[in-house]
N, C-alpha and C positions, 0 to 999 in steps of 0.2 A: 305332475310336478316334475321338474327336473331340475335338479341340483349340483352343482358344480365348486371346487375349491381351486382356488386361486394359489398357484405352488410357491411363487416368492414373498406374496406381503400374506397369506392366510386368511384369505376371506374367505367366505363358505358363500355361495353365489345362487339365489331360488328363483325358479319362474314356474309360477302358481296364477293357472286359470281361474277365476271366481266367478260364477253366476249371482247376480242380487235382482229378483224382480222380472226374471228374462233377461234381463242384459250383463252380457259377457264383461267380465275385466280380466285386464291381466295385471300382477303383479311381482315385480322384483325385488327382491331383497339382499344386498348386500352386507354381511355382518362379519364381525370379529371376536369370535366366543372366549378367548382367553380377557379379553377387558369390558366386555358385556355394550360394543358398540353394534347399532344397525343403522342401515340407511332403505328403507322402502321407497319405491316409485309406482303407483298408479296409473295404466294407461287403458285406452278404449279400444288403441289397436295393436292388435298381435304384432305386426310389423315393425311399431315404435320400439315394444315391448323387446322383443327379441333382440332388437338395434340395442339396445340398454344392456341387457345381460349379454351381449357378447362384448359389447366396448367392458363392460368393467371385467369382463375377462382378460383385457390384453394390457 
């Protein structure tokens, strides 16, 4: 799992591998813990995955 917080809007930012079945996922989660918001994305490939949690890093 690696985890990252976003310095000016305070998102806390998660990329969590999941295995179900034998097949890999990956998922990201973008959240705002002082107002109890998230946004999850589900993807098949690492590559998208990572694309996703470094854009909502910038």
């Amino acid at each position: 799992m690696s985890q990252k917080i976003h310095f000016t809007k305070k998102w806390v930012i998660s990329f969590i591998e999941i295995e179900e079945n034998g097949i890999k996922k990956y998922k990201v989660t973008k959240r705002i813990p002082e107002i109890s918001v998230a946004e999850t994305m589900i993807f098949k490939s690492k590559k998208e995955a990572k694309k996703q949690f470094e854009e909502w890093l910038n």
